[in-house]
C-alpha positions, 0 to 999 in steps of 0.5 A: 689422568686414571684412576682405578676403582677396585671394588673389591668384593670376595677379599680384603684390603689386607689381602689385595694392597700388598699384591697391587703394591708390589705390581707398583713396586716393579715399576719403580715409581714411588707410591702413596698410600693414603689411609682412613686413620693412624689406627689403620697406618699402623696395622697396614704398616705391620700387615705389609711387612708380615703379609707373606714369608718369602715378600719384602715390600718397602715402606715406611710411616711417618714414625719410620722417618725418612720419607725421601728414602722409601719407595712406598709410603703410609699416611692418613694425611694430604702430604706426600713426603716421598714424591709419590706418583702413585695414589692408592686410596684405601679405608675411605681416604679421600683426596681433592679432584684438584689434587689428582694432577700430582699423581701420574695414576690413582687407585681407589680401593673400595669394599663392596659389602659396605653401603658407605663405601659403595657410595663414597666410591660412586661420588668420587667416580663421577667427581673425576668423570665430571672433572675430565679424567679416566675412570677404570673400573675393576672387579673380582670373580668367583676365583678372586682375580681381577677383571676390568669391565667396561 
């Protein structure tokens, strides 16, 4: 099992989960977005439907209903109604390590100007470090592309 850490660090969540999502998206297997709060469900939600003139990017929430039908999903909760077998983590959402095993991938996405989320990302890489599975590390450039380090 992998799980990515996007330490993001020159852009925002609101700038870099629509451009993972839709890489996601190309590959056809259905997603989980786990988010902090409702608050944050709901603004992403509006976000990814307003992010770029020319994108679609299905979704929906649970007041969208439905969960079976949408490619991409938005909670704040440990369920997954559409079956995902993809996890984004975003907003200091957390899940279980036991909980990992029903995604084939995972992708914690965490803000680097913020002590608390630095922490809570170093916590859960060595959580499935000492679990047995794959940490991969990703980081920004000065021209915000994204590069694995080692």
């Amino acid at each position: 099992m992998r799980v990515d850490f996007y330490h993001m660090q020159l852009s925002s969540v609101e700038q870099v989960l629509p451009k993972l999502l839709e890489k996601a998206y190309t590959t056809g297997k259905r997603v989980l977005v786990k988010v902090g709060n409702e608050a944050r469900v709901d603004f992403l939600n509006t976000a990814l439907w307003t992010y770029e003139d020319e994108s679609f990017l299905p979704h929906g929430t649970k007041k969208d209903g439905n969960a079976a039908l949408q490619p991409i999903w938005l909670t704040s909760g440990d369920d997954n109604p559409n079956q995902a077998e993809m996890l984004f983590l975003v907003d200091g959402a957390k899940i279980a390590i036991d909980s990992l095993s029903q995604f084939a991938r995972v992708l914690n996405l965490f803000d680097g100007s913020d002590p608390d989320s630095l922490s809570q990302a170093r916590d859960f890489w060595r959580q499935v470090k000492n679990s047995g599975n794959e940490c991969v590390y990703w980081q920004q450039d000065n021209n915000g592309s994204w590069h694995q380090q080692s």
